[in-house]
N, C-alpha and C positions, 0 to 999 in steps of 0.2 A: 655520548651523553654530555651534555651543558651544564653545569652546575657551578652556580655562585653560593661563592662562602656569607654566609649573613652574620648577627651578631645579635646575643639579647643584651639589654643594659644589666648593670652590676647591682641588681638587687636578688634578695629573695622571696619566693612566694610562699604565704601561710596556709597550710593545710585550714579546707572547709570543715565546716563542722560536720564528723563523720557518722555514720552508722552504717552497720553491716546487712547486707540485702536479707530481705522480709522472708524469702525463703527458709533461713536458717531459723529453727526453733523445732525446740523439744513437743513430747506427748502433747495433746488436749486436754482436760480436764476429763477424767473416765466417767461421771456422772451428768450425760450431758441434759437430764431431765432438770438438776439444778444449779445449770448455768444461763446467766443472763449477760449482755452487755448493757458496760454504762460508760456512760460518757466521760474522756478520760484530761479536760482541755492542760493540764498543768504539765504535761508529759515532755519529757527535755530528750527523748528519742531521738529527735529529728524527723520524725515524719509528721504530716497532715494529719488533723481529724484520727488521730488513733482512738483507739477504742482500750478497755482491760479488759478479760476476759475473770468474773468473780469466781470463782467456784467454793461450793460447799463439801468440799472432799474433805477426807479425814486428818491427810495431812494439812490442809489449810494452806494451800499457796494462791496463790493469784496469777493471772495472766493476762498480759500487755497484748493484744494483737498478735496473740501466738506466740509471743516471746514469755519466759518463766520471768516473776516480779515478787517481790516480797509476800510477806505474810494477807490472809484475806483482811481485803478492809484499811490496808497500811499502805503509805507511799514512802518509801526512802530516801532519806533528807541527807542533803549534802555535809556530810560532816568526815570525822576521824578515819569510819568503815571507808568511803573512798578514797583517801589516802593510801590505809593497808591495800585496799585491793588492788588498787595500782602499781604497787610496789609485787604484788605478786605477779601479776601481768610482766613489768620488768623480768620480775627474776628468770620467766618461764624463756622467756625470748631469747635466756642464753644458750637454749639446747635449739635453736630454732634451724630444722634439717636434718635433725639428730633422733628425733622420735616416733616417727611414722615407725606404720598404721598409729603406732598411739596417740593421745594427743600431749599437746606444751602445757604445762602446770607447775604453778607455782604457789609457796604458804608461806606467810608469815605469819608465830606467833607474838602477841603480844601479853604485855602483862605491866600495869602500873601504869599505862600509858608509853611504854617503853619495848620497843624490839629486843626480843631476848631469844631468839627462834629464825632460822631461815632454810629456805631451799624450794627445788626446782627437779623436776623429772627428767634426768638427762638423757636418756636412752630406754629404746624397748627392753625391758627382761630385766633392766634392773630399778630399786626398789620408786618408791613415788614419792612426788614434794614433800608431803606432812610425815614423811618417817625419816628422810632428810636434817626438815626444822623440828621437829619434835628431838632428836639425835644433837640440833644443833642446841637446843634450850635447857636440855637435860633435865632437874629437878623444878626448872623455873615455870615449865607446863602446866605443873597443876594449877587449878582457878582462873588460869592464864584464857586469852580469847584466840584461836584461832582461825586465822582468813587463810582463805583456797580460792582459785581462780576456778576449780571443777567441782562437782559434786565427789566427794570422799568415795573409793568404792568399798561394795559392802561383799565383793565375792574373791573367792580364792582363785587368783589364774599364776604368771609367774613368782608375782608378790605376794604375802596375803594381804586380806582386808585393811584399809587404811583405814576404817573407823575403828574398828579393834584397837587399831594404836592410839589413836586418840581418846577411847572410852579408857583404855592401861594408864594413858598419861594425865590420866581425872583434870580434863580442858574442861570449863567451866562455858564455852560458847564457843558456834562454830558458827562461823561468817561465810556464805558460800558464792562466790560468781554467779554462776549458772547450774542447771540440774545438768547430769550428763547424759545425751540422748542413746546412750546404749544399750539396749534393751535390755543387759542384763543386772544395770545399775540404775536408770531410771527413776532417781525418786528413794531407792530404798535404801541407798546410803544415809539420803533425810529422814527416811523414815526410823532407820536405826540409831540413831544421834538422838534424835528426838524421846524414843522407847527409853535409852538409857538415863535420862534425865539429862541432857546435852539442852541448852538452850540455842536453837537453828537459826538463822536470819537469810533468805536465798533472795539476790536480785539484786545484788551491790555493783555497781557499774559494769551491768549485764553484756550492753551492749560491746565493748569494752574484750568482755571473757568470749567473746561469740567469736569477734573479729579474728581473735587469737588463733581460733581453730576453724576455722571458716572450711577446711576442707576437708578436717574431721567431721566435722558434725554434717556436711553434705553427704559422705558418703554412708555416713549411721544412718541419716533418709533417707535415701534412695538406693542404695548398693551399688552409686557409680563414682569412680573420681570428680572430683572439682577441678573442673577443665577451664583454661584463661586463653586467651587469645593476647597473641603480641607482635605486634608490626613496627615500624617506623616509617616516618611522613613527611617529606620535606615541606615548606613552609605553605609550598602552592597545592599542596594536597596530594601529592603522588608517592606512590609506594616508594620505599626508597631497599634496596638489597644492601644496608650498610647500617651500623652501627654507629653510635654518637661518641665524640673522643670523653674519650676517660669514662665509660659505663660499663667496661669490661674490668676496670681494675681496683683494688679491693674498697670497697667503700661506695661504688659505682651499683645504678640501680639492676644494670642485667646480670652483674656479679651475683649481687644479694638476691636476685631472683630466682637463677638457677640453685642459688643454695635453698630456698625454699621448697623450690617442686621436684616431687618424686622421679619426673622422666617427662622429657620435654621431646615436640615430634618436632623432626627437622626434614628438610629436602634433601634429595640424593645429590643436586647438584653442588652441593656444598664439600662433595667428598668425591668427585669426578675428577676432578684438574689437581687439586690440591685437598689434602687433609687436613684440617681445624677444626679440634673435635672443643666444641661449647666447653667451658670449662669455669666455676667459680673460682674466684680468689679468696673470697673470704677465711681467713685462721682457721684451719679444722673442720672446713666446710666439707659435707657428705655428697659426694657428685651425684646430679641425676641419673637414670639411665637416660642413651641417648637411642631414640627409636626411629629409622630411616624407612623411609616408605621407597620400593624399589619396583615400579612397574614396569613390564615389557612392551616395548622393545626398548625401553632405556639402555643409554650404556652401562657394562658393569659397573658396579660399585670396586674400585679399588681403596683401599685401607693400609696401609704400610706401617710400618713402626709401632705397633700398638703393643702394651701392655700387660702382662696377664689379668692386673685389676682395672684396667679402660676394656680388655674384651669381655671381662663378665659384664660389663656397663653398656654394652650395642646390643639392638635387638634391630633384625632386619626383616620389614614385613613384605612378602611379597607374592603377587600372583600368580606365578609359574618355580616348581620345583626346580632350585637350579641344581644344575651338575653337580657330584660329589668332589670332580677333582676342580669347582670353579674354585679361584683363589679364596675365595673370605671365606666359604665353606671350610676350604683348608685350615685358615688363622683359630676355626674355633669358637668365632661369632654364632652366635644365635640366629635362627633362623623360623620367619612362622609364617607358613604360607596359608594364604587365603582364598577360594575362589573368586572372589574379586575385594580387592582392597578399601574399607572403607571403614568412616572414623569409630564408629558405634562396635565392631567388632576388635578394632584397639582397644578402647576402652574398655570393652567388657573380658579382653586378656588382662588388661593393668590390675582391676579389679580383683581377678585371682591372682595376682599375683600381690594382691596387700596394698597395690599405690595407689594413695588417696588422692594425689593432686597430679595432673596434665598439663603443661607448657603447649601451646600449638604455635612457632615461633614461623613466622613467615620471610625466614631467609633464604638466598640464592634462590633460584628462579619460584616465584612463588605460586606460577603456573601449577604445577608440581601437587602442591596443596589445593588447590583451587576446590575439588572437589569433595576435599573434609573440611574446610571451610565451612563451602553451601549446606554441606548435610549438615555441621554441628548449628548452623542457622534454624536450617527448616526444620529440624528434629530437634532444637531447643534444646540442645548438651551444650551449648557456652552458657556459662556461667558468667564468667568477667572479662573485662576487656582492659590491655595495658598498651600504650599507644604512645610511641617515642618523636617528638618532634624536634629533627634537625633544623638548626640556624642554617638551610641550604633552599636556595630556589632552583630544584629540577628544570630545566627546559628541555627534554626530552621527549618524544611522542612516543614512546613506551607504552602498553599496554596499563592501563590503572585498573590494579585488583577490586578496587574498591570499586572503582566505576560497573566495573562488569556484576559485582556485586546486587548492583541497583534495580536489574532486572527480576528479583527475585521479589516473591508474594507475601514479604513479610515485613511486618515493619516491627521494632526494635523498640525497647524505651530503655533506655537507663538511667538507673539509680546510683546516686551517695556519689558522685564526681568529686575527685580527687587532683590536686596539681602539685606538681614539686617542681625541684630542678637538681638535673645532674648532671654535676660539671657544668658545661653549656647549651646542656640540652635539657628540654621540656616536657615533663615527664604525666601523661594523664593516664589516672587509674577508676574506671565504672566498674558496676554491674548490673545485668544484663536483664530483663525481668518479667513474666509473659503471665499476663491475665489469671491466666487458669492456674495455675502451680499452685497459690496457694488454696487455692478451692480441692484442686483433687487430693492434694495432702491430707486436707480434713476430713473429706471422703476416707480416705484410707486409714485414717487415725480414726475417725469412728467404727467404723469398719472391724477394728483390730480392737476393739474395746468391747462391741459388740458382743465380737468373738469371743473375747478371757471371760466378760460376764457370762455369757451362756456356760462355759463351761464350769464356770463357779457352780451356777445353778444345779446344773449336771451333778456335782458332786454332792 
């Protein structure tokens, strides 16, 4: 392989102005006899020609192009509430890897114009942001306002109810992000807020609360992970089987990525000659699982040195039962054999297994992957795309993934492009986005609206 070292100049690049892909967004409005579109030009979204969606529901929300927006009839004006809400976005980011299935949440209360209240959802099972800041502000809650990056929930699971704590701590306003798309909270933590005489405000830098949990809220619609694809690319456009210096170590973007996603899919050949099992640096960071795909007649997977908490963390998917007495079988690894190996039946194990988000990292031979690649293409399971480009000009005749790519019957659009830079390398972040999603969504959401009216009726 020929490869020249190149150089970017000593500057840096400003993130574009961002919004999180169309796909993600809560319920429909359930009365869809009295919904109309109107035209929405003032809209700081970031998309085209949006539309709001009015509705005359009970609770009186409004709706952006499928995204949840303030009160009917009202547009949310840049002031104070944006500040607070950002500031809770901040705070949730500290648990960020730490909270699956659940989602990252954060509250600040205010009061006087003054922060007197803080906190953040640090982990599943134990308690949630507003009983945190409500804990943290003490007597100073009452009459006091506060902002949540989630809809408050209104049902009993490991915690109780966080409106409960907030109607106990006579808050005087509740500032909310986004509704939360779980079917079992939905709306009716606002709608309880509101009953208790709570004055509600939902849609304060929406897009913003979305981003946050971009793979919770995908997997609340659809019941699958949020799957990312991630490569690198040397300058002339070819795969590259290498990483960019300094993006492995703490502060570096494939650090902070792996601490992000629940289980990231990697090639066997990365674990054939030599063992380097993916690993975050960042403080505290919760490691992926790491899931190897092992077809036959591959060579075996050898594994050495591992850990008892790195072999709860391997899952090895493969198409022929191996041996009891093969080596990794022995270590204690997991094992999940498939009649034939393929991406849609990973994902639909992740799924039961609670993980909301999927890494597909196209290291060591990327042959390997080639063929959950094409399917997550054709079968429309990538979500987003994170694409690493090296200061390096390949001159290699190597096989280009991408090239071979090109043969397939699909073409691609992506939304919301993103640039950074890490270290010396160039870092582009899309997503992915196909005609019909959000039509069949709607479908489905009317659908399921349909359904609970009739059976209202019924009763």
């Amino acid at each position: 392989m020929q490869i020249q070292r190149l150089s970017f100049p000593n500057h840096s690049l400003t993130p574009l102005n961002y919004s999180p892909p169309r796909h993600i967004f809560p319920s429909f409005p359930p009365t869809l006899q009295s919904t109309k579109l109107v035209s929405h030009p003032n809209s700081k979204s970031g998309f085209c020609n949006l539309v709001k969606w009015v509705s005359k529901s009970p609770t009186s929300v409004m709706y952006r192009s499928g995204l949840v927006g303030v009160r009917c009839g009202e547009v949310a004006q840049d002031n104070d509430d944006g500040f607070y809400m950002r500031r809770c976005v901040e705070l949730a980011r500290k648990a960020i890897g730490c909270t699956s299935p659940n989602p990252m949440v954060g509250c600040v209360i205010v009061k006087d114009g003054k922060i007197v209240g803080e906190g953040f959802h640090p982990k599943a099972g134990q308690p949630h942001a507003e009983v945190f800041a409500l804990r943290d502000a003490g007597d100073l809650a009452e009459n006091a306002t506060a902002y949540v990056s989630l809809e408050p929930c209104n049902h009993y699971g490991r915690t109780p109810p966080c409106t409960e704590a907030l109607i106990k701590a006579k808050v005087k306003k509740v500032v909310i992000g986004m509704v939360d798309p779980n079917p079992i909270v939905a709306s009716k933590g606002v709608d309880r807020l509101r009953d208790a005489g709570i004055d509600v405000t939902v849609g304060i830098e929406e897009e913003l609360c979305k981003t946050l949990n971009e793979a919770y809220i995908h997997r609340m619609l659809t019941g699958k992970p949020f799957l990312t694809l991630r490569y690198s690319l040397s300058v002339n456009g070819n795969v590259l089987d290498q990483l960019g210096e300094g993006v492995t170590e703490p502060g570096g973007y494939y650090s902070q990525l792996l601490q992000e996603y629940d289980a990231v899919i990697l090639s066997p050949t990365l674990f054939i000659d030599k063992f380097s099992i993916p690993t975050s640096q960042e403080p505290g960071a919760k490691q992926p699982v790491r899931i190897i795909t092992a077809r036959t007649p591959n060579p075996p997977i050898k594994i050495p040195g591992l850990t008892a908490e790195e072999t709860a963390k391997v899952i090895i998917f493969t198409d022929k039962e191996m041996d009891a007495e093969h080596e990794t079988a022995q270590q204690g690894i997991e094992m999940v054999v498939l009649d034939q190996i393929n991406l849609k039946a990973i994902l639909e194990y992740c799924a039961r297994q609670g993980l909301c988000s999927v890494l597909l990292d196209l290291r060591g031979n990327s042959g390997d992957l080639k063929e959950l690649l094409k399917e997550g293409i054709e079968q429309n399971l990538l979500q987003k795309i994170v694409m690493e480009v090296l200061p390096l000009w390949d001159g290699s005749n190597s096989e280009n993934l991408l090239v071979a790519m090109q043969s397939l019957d699909k073409r691609l659009k992506v939304k919301n492009l993103r640039r950074r830079i890490s270290d010396n390398n160039a870092v582009l972040e899309a997503y992915l986005y196909w005609e019909n999603f959000m039509r069949n969504m709607l479908v489905l959401e009317m659908a399921r609206d349909i359904e609970q009216d009739g059976k209202k009726d019924h009763k």
